[in-house]
C-alpha beads as a LAMMPS data file, in Angstrom:
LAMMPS data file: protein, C-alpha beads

401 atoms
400 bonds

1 atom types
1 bond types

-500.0 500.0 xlo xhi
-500.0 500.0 ylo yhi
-500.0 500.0 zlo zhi

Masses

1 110.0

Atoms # bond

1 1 1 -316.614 -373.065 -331.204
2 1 1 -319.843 -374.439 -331.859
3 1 1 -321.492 -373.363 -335.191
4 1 1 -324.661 -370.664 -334.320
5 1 1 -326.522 -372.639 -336.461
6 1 1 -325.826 -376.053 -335.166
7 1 1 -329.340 -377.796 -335.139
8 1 1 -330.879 -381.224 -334.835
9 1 1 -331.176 -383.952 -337.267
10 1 1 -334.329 -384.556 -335.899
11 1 1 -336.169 -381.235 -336.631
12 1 1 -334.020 -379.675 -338.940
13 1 1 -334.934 -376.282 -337.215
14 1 1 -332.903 -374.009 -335.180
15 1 1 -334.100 -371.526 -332.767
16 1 1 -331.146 -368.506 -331.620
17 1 1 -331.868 -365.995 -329.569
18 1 1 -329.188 -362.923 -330.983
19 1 1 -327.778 -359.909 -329.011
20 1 1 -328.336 -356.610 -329.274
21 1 1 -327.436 -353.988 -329.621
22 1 1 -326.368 -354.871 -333.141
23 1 1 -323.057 -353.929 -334.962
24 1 1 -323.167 -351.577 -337.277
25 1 1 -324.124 -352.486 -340.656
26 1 1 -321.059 -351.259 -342.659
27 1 1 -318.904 -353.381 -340.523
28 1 1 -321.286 -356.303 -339.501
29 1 1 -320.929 -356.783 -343.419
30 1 1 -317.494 -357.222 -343.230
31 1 1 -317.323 -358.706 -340.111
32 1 1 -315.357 -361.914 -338.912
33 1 1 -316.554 -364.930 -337.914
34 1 1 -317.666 -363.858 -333.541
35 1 1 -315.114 -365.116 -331.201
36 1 1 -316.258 -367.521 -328.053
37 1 1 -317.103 -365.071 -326.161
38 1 1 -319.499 -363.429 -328.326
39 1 1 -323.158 -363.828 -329.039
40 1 1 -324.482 -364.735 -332.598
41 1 1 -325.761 -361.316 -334.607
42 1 1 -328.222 -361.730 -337.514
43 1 1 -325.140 -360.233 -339.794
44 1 1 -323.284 -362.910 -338.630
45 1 1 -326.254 -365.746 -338.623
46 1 1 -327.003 -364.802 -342.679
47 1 1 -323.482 -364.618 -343.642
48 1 1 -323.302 -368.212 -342.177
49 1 1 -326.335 -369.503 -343.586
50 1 1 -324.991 -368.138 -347.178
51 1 1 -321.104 -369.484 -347.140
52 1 1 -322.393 -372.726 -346.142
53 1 1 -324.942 -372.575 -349.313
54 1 1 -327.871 -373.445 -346.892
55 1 1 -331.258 -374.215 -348.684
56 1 1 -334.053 -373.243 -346.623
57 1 1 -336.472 -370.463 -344.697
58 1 1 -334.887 -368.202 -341.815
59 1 1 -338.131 -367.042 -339.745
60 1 1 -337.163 -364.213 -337.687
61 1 1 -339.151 -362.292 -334.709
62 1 1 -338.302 -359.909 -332.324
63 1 1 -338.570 -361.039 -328.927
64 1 1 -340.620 -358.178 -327.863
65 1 1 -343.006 -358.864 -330.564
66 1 1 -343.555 -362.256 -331.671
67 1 1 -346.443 -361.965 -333.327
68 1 1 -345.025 -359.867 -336.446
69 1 1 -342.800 -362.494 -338.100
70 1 1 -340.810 -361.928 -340.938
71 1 1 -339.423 -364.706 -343.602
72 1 1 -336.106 -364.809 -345.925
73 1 1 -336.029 -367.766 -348.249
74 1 1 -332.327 -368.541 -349.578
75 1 1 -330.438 -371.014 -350.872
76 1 1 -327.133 -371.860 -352.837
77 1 1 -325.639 -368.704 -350.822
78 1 1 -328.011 -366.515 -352.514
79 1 1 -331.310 -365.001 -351.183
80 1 1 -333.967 -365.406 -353.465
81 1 1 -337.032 -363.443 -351.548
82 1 1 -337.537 -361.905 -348.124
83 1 1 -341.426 -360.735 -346.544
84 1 1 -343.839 -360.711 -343.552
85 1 1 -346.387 -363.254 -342.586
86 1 1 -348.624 -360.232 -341.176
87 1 1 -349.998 -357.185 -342.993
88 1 1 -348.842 -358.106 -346.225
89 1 1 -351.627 -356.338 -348.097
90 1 1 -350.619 -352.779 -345.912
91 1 1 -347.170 -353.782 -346.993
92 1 1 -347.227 -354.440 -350.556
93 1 1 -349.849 -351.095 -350.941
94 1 1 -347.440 -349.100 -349.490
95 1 1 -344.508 -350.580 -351.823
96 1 1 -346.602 -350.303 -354.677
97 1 1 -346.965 -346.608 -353.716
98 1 1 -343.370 -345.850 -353.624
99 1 1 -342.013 -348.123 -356.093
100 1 1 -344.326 -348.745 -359.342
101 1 1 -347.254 -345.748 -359.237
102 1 1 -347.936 -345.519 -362.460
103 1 1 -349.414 -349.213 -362.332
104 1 1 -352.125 -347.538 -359.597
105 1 1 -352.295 -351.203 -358.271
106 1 1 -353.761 -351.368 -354.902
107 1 1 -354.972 -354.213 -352.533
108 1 1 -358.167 -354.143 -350.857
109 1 1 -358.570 -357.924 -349.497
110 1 1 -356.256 -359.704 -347.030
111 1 1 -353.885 -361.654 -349.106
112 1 1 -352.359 -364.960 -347.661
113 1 1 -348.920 -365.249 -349.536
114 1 1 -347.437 -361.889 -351.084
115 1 1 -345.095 -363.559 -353.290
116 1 1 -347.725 -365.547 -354.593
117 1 1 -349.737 -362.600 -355.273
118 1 1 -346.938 -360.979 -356.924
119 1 1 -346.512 -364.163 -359.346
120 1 1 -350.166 -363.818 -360.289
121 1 1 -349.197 -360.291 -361.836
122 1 1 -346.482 -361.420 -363.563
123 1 1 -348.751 -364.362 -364.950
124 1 1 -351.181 -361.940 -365.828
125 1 1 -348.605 -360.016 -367.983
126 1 1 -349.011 -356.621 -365.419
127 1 1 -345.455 -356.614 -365.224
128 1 1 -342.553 -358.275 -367.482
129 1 1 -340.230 -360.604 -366.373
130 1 1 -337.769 -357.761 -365.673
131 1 1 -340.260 -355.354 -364.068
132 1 1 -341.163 -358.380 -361.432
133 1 1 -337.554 -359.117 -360.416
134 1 1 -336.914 -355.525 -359.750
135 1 1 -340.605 -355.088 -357.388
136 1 1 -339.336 -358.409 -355.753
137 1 1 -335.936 -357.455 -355.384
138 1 1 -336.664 -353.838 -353.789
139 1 1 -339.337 -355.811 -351.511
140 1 1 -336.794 -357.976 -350.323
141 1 1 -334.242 -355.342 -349.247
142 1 1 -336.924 -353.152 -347.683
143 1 1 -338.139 -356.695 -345.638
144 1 1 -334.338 -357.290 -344.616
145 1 1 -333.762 -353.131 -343.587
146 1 1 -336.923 -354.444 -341.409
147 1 1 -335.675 -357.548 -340.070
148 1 1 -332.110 -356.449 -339.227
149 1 1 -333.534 -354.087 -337.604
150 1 1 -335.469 -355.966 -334.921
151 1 1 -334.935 -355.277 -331.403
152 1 1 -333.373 -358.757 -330.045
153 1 1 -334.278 -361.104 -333.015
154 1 1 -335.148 -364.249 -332.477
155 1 1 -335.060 -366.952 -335.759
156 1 1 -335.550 -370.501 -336.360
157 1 1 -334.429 -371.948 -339.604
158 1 1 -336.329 -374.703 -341.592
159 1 1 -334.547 -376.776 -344.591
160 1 1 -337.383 -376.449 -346.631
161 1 1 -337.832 -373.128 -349.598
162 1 1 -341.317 -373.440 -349.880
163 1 1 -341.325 -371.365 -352.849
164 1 1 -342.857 -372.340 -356.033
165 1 1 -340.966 -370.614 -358.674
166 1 1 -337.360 -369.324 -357.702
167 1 1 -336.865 -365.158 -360.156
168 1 1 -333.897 -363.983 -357.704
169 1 1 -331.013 -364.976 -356.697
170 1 1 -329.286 -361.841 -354.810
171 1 1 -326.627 -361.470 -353.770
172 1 1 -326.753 -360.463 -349.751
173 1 1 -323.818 -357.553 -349.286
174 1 1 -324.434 -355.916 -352.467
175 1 1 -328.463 -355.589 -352.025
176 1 1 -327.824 -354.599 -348.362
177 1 1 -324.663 -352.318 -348.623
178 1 1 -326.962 -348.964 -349.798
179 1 1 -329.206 -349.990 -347.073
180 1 1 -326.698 -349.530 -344.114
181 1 1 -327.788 -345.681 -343.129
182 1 1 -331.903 -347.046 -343.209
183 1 1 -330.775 -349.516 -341.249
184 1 1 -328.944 -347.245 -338.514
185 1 1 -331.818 -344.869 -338.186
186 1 1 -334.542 -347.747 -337.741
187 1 1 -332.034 -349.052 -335.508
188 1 1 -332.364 -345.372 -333.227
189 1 1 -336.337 -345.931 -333.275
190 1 1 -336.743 -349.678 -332.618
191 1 1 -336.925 -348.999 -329.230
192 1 1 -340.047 -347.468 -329.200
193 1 1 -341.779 -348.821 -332.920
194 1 1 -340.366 -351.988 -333.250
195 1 1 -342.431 -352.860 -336.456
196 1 1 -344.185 -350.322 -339.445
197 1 1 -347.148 -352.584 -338.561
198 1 1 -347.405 -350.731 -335.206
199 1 1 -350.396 -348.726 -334.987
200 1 1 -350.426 -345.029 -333.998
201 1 1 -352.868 -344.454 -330.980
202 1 1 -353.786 -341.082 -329.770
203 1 1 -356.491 -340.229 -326.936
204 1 1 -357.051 -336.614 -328.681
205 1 1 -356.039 -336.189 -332.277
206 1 1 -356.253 -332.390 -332.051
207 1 1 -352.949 -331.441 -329.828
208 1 1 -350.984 -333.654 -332.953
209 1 1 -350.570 -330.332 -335.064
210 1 1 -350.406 -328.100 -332.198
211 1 1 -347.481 -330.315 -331.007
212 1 1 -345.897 -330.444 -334.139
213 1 1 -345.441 -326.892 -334.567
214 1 1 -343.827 -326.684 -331.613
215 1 1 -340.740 -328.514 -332.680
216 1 1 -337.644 -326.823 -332.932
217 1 1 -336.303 -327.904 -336.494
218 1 1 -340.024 -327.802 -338.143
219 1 1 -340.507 -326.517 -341.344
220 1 1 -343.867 -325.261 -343.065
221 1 1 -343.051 -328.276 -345.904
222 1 1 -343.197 -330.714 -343.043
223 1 1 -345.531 -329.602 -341.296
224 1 1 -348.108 -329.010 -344.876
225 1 1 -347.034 -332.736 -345.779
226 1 1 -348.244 -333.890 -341.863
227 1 1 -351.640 -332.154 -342.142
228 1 1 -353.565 -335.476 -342.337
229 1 1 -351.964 -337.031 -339.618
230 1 1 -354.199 -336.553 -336.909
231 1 1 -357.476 -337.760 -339.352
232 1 1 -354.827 -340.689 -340.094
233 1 1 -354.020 -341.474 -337.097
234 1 1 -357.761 -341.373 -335.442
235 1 1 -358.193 -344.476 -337.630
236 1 1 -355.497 -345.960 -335.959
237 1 1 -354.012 -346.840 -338.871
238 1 1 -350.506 -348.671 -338.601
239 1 1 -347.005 -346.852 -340.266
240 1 1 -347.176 -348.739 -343.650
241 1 1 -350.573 -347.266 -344.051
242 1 1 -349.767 -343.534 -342.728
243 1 1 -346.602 -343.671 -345.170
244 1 1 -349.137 -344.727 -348.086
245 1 1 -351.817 -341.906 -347.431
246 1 1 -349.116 -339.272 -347.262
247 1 1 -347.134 -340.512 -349.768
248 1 1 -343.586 -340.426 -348.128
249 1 1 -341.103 -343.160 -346.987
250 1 1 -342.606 -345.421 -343.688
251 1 1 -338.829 -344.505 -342.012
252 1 1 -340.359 -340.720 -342.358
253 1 1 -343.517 -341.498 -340.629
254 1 1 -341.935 -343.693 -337.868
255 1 1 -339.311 -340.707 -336.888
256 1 1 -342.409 -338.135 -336.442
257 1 1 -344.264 -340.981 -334.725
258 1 1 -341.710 -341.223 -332.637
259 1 1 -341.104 -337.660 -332.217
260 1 1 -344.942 -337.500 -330.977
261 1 1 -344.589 -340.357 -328.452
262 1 1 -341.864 -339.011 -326.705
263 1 1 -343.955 -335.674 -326.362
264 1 1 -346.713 -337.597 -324.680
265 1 1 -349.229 -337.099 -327.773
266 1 1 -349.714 -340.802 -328.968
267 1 1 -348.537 -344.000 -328.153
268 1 1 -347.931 -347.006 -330.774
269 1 1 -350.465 -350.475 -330.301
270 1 1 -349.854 -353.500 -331.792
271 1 1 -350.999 -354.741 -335.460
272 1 1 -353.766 -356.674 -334.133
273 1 1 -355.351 -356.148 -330.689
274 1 1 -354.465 -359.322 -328.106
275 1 1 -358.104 -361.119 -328.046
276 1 1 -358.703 -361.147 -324.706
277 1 1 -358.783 -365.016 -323.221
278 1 1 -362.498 -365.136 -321.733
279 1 1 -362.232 -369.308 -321.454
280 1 1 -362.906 -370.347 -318.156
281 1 1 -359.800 -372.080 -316.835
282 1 1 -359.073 -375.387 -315.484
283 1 1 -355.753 -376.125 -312.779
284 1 1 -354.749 -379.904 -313.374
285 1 1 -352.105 -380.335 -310.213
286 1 1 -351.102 -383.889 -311.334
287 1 1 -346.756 -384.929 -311.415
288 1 1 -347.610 -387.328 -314.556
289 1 1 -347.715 -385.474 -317.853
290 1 1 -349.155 -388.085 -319.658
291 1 1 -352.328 -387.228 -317.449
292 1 1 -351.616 -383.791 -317.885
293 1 1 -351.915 -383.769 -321.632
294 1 1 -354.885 -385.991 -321.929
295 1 1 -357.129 -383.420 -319.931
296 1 1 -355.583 -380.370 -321.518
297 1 1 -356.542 -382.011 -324.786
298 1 1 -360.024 -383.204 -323.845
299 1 1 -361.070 -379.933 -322.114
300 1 1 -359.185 -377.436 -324.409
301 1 1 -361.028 -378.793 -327.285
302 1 1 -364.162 -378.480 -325.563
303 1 1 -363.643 -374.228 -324.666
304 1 1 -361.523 -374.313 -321.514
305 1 1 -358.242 -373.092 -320.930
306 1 1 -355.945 -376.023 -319.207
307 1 1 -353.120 -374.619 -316.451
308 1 1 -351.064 -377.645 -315.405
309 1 1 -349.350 -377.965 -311.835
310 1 1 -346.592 -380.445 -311.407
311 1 1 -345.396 -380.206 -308.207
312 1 1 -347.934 -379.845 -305.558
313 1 1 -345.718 -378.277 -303.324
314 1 1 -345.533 -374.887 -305.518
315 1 1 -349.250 -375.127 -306.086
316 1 1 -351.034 -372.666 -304.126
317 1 1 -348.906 -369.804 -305.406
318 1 1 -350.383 -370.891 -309.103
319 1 1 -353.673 -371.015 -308.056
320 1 1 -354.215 -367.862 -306.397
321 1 1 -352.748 -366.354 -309.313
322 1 1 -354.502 -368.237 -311.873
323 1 1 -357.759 -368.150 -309.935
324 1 1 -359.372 -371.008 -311.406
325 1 1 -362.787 -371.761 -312.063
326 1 1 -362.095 -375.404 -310.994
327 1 1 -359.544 -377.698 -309.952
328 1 1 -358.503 -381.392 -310.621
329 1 1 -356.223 -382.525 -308.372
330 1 1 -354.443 -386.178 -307.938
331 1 1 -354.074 -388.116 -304.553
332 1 1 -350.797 -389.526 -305.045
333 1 1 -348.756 -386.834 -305.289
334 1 1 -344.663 -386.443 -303.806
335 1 1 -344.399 -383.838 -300.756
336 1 1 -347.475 -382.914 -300.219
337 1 1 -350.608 -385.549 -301.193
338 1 1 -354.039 -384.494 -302.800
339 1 1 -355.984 -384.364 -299.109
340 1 1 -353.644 -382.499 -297.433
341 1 1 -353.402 -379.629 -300.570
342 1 1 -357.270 -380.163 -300.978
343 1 1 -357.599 -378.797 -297.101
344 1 1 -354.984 -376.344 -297.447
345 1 1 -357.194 -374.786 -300.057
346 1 1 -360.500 -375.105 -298.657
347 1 1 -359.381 -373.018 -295.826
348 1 1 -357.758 -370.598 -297.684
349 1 1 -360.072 -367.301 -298.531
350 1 1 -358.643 -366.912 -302.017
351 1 1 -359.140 -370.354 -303.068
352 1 1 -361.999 -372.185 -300.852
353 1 1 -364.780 -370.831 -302.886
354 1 1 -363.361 -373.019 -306.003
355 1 1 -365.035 -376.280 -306.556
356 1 1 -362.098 -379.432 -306.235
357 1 1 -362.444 -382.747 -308.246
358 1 1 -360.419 -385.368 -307.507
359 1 1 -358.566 -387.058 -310.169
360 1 1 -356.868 -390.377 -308.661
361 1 1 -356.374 -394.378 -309.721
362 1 1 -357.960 -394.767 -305.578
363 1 1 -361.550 -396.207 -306.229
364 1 1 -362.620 -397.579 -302.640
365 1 1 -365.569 -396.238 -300.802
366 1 1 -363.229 -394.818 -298.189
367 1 1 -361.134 -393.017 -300.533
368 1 1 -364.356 -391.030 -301.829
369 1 1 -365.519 -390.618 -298.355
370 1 1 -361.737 -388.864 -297.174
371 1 1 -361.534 -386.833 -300.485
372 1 1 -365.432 -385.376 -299.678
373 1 1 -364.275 -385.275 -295.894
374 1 1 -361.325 -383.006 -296.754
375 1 1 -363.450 -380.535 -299.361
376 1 1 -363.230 -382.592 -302.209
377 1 1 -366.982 -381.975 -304.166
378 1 1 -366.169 -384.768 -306.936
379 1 1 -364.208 -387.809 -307.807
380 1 1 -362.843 -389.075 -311.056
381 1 1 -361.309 -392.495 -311.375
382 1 1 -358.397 -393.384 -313.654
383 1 1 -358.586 -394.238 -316.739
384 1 1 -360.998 -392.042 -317.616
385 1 1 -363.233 -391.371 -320.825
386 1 1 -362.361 -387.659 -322.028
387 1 1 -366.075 -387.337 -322.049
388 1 1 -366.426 -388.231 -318.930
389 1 1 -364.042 -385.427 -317.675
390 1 1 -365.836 -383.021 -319.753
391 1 1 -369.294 -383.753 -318.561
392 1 1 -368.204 -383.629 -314.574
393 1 1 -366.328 -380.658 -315.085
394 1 1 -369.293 -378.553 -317.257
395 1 1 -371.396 -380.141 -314.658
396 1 1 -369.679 -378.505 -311.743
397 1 1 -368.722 -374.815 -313.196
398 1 1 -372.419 -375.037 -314.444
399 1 1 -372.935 -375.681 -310.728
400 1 1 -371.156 -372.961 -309.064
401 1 1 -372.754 -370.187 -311.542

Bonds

1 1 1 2
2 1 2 3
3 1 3 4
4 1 4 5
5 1 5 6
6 1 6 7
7 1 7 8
8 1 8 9
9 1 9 10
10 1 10 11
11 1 11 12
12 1 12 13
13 1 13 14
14 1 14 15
15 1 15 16
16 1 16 17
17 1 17 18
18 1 18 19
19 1 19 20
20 1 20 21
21 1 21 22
22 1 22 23
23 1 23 24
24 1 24 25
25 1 25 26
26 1 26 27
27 1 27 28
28 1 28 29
29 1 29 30
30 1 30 31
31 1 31 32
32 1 32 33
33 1 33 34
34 1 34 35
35 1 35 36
36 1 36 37
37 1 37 38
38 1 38 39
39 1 39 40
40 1 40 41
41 1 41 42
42 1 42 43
43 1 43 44
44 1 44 45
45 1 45 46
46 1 46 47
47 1 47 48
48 1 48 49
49 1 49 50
50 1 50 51
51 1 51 52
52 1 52 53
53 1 53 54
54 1 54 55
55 1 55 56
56 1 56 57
57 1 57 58
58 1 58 59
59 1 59 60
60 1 60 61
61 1 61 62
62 1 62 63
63 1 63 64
64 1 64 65
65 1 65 66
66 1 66 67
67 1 67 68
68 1 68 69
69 1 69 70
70 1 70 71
71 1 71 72
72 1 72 73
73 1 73 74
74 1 74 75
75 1 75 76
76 1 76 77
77 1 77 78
78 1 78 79
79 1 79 80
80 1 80 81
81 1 81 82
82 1 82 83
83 1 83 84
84 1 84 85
85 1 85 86
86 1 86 87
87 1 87 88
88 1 88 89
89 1 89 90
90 1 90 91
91 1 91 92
92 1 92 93
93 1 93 94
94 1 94 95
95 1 95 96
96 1 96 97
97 1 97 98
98 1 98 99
99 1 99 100
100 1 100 101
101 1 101 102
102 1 102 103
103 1 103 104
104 1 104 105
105 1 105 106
106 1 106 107
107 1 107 108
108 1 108 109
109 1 109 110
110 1 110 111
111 1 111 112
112 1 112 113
113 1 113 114
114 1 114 115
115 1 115 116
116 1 116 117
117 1 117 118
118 1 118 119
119 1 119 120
120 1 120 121
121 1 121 122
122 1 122 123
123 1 123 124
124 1 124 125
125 1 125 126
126 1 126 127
127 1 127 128
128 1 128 129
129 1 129 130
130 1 130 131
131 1 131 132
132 1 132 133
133 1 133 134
134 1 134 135
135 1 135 136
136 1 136 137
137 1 137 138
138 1 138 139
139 1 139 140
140 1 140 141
141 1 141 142
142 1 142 143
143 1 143 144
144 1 144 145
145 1 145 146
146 1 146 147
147 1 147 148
148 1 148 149
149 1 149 150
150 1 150 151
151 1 151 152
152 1 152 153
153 1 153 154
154 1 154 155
155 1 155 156
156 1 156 157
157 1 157 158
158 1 158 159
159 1 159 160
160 1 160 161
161 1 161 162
162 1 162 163
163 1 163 164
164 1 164 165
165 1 165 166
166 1 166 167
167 1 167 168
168 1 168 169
169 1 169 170
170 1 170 171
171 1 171 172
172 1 172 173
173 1 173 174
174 1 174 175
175 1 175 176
176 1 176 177
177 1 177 178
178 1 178 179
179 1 179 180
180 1 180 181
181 1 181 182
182 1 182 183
183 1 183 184
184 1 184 185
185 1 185 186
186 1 186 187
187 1 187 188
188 1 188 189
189 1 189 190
190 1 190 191
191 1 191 192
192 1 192 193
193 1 193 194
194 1 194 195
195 1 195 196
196 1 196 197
197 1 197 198
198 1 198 199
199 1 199 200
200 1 200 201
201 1 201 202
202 1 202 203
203 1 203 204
204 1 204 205
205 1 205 206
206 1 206 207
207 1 207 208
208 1 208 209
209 1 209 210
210 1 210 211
211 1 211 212
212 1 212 213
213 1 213 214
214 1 214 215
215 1 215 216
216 1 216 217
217 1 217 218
218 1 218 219
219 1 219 220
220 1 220 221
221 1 221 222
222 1 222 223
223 1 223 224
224 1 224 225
225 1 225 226
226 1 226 227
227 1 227 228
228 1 228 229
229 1 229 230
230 1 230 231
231 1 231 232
232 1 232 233
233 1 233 234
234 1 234 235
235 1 235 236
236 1 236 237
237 1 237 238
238 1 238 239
239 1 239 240
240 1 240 241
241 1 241 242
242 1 242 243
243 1 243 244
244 1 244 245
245 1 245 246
246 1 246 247
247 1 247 248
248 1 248 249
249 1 249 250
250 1 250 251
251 1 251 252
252 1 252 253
253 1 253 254
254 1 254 255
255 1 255 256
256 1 256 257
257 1 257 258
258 1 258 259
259 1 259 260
260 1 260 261
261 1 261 262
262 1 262 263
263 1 263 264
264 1 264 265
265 1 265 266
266 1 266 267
267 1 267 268
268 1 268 269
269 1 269 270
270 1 270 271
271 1 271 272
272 1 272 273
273 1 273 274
274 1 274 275
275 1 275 276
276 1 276 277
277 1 277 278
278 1 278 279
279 1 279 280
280 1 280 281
281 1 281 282
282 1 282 283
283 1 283 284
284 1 284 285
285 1 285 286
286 1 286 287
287 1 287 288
288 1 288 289
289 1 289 290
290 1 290 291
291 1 291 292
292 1 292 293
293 1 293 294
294 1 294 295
295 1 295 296
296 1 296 297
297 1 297 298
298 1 298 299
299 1 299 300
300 1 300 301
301 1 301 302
302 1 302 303
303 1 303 304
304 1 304 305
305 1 305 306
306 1 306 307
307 1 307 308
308 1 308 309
309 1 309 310
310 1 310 311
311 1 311 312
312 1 312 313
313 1 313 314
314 1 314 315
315 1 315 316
316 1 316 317
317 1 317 318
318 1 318 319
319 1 319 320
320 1 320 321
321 1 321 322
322 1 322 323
323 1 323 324
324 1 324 325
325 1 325 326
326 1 326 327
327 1 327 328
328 1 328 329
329 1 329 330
330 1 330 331
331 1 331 332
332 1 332 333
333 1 333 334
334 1 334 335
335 1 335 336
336 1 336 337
337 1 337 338
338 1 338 339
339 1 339 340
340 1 340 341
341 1 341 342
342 1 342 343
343 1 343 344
344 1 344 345
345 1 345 346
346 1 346 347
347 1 347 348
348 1 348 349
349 1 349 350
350 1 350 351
351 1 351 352
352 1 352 353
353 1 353 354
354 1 354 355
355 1 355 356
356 1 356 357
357 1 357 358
358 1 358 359
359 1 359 360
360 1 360 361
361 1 361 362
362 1 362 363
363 1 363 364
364 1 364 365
365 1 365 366
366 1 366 367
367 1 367 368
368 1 368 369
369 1 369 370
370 1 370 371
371 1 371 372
372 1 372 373
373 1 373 374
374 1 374 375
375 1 375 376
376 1 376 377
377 1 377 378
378 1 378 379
379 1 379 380
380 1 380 381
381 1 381 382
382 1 382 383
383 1 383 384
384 1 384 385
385 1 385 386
386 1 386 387
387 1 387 388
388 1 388 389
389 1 389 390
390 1 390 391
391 1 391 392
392 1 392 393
393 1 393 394
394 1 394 395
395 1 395 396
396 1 396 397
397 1 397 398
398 1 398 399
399 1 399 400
400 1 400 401
C-alpha cells in the first residue's frame, strides 16, 4: 500500500484530502495502520507522521473552510506546538481567560505569530519556564481538539519547523487521550460551526432569550449565564469571543449556538467577510499557456481579473457565465478558429455587446481587415509588450463605459 504521506522530492509537501466521518477518538488512537481499501484519517496521518519521527509543519484545513487554517509543528515523533494562522489574538484572549486569569493578560492588537507572542512573555519573565510549557501545552491540545475535529480535513505537510525555540516535546496519545469526549461533541456540531472563529449572525437579537426559554432542558443557571448573548451576538462577535465575555468553555457556546440555528434564530458567518471581487475581468481564449500566463500577469498586476479559455470549443459557455468586460481571443485556434468564435459571439445577445481584441502572430493587412469584418474592434500582434496589452485593453473598457 502506498504510504498516505508519500510526497515528492521535489516539493517536499504533501497535500491529502481525509474521509469523514472520522473514527472515534478512543479507538482512532489505537487504531491500525488503514487497510487498501480505506481512506487516510488525520488519527491515522499524525500517528504516521510521529512513528516515522518526521520533522516538519502539518497545515490542516477543512475543505469547507479553507480560509481558517490550523498548524502542528512536530518532530522526532513528538509534537512540540499546535495553533491557527487566523484569529489568534480572539484565540489566545479566550485561553488566557480560561487557563491563567489571575495574570488579567489580554490582547488588543492583531498579533502575527502566537507562539512568538507567547515567547515574548516568557522573555519578559510574565511567566516561568514551567508556567509557559503548561499555557503552550494546554494551547496545543485545545488547537488539536480543533483540528481533529474538522469536517473533511484537508493537510499539506512541509519539512521545515519554522520554530525558533523548541519548550515541548509531547507526547501525542497521552495529551489527546482526556480530550476524546471534546472531541466527539465538536464532532456532533461541525456540521453546522465548523470553526470557534465562526461568527454568530442574527437578523433580530431580541427573539434569542425568548427562544431560549423555550427549550425543554433549560435551566434558570443557563439561561442567567446566556443573558448577554443577544448584546454579544449583535456585535457579531465570533465563538472564541462569546466564550470570553461569558466566561464559559467555547464547546458551551457553540452547542447553544447551535441550538439557536437549528431554531431559525441566527445563523453562523465566516471569520472574515469574502471581499467582494469588483475587478473588471478579462477572458483570454488562447490553447498556449505560455500566452496565457503572460497576460494574466501583465493585466492582473495592473487591477483586472484574468479568466483563461483553452479550448475554444467550450468557450461560449465560459463567457456567458463569466460575462466579461472584454475579450482577447487568438486566430489559430484547434476546432473552432478565432473568426468563426468572434462571429458566433457577436451575434449572440449575451455576449455581442462585449468589445473583442484579437490576439494572433497574423500581421497582414488582410488579416486585420477579416478580424474587423467578423466583429473584431482591435488587434494585437505577437510578441507583445505587456504594456502594450495594458494600454489597448484600458483603452477599450475605458471605451465601452
Amino acid at each position: 500500500m502506498q504510504s498516505p504521506l508519500s510526497s515528492s522530492p521535489a516539493t517536499n509537501q504533501t497535500t491529502l484530502g481525509l474521509a469523514y466521518p472520522l473514527p472515534s477518538p478512543p479507538n482512532a488512537m489505537e487504531a491500525s495502520p488503514p487497510s487498501a481499501s480505506e481512506s487516510p484519517n488525520l488519527y491515522q496521518v499524525l500517528q504516521n507522521l510521529i512513528a516515522k519521527e518526521s520533522s516538519g509543519k502539518l497545515i490542516v484545513h477543512s475543505k469547507g473552510n479553507p480560509r481558517i487554517q490550523w498548524r502542528i509543528y512536530l518532530g522526532n515523533g513528538r509534537i512540540h506546538y499546535a495553533g491557527s494562522d487566523q484569529g489568534q489574538s480572539e484565540r489566545l484572549n479566550y485561553l488566557f481567560q480560561r487557563y491563567t486569569p489571575t495574570k488579567r493578560l489580554r490582547l488588543e492588537q492583531p498579533i502575527t505569530s502566537d507562539y512568538q507572542y507567547l515567547c515574548e512573555l516568557w522573555d519578559s519573565q510574565q511567566f516561568s519556564f514551567q508556567e509557559i510549557r503548561s499555557i503552550l501545552a494546554k494551547l496545543t491540545q485545545e488547537a488539536l481538539i480543533q483540528i481533529l475535529s474538522l469536517s473533511q480535513p484537508v493537510c499539506t505537510f512541509e519539512e521545515t519547523v519554522g520554530l525558533d525555540r523548541l519548550l515541548l516535546y509531547l507526547d501525542f496519545k497521552q495529551l489527546m487521550q482526556p480530550a476524546a469526549q471534546e472531541i466527539k461533541h465538536w464532532l456532533k456540531i461541525c456540521t453546522v460551526i465548523n470553526s470557534p472563529f465562526q461568527r454568530a449572525i442574527a437578523e433580530n437579537v431580541d427573539t434569542i432569550l425568548p427562544g431560549l426559554c423555550k427549550l425543554e432542558h433549560i435551566t434558570s443557571d443557563l439561561l442567567n449565564r446566556y443573558q448577554k448573548l443577544p448584546e454579544l451576538i449583535a456585535q457579531e462577535m465570533c465563538v472564541y469571543e462569546i466564550a470570553e465575555s461569558l466566561h464559559t468553555s467555547s464547546l458551551s457556546v457553540a452547542i447553544i449556538l447551535k441550538t439557536l440555528v437549528g431554531l431559525g434564530l441566527i445563523t453562523m458567518g465566516p471569520y472574515e467577510p469574502e471581499q467582494e471581487d469588483n475587478r473588471p475581468v478579462i477572458a483570454c481564449v488562447d490553447d498556449s499557456p505560455s500566452i496565457q500566463r503572460v497576460v494574466s500577469f501583465a493585466l492582473e498586476a495592473t487591477g483586472f481579473k484574468v479568466i483563461n479559455i483553452k479550448q475554444a470549443s467550450s468557450a461560449l459557455t465560459t463567457l456567458m457565465h463569466a460575462k466579461p468586460a472584454l475579450i482577447l481571443m487568438d486566430i489559430n485556434m484547434p476546432d473552432i478558429d478565432g473568426y468563426q468564435l468572434c462571429s458566433i459571439c457577436n451575434k449572440s445577445e449575451a455576449l455581442k455587446h462585449i468589445p473583442i481584441v484579437m490576439l494572433t502572430g497574423r500581421s497582414g493587412v488582410l488579416d486585420r481587415v477579416k478580424a474587423k469584418m467578423h466583429g473584431s474592434v482591435g488587434y494585437i500582434c505577437k510578441p507583445f509588450q505587456p504594456q502594450e496589452l495594458v494600454e489597448t485593453v484600458q483603452s477599450f473598457i475605458s471605451a465601452a463605459v
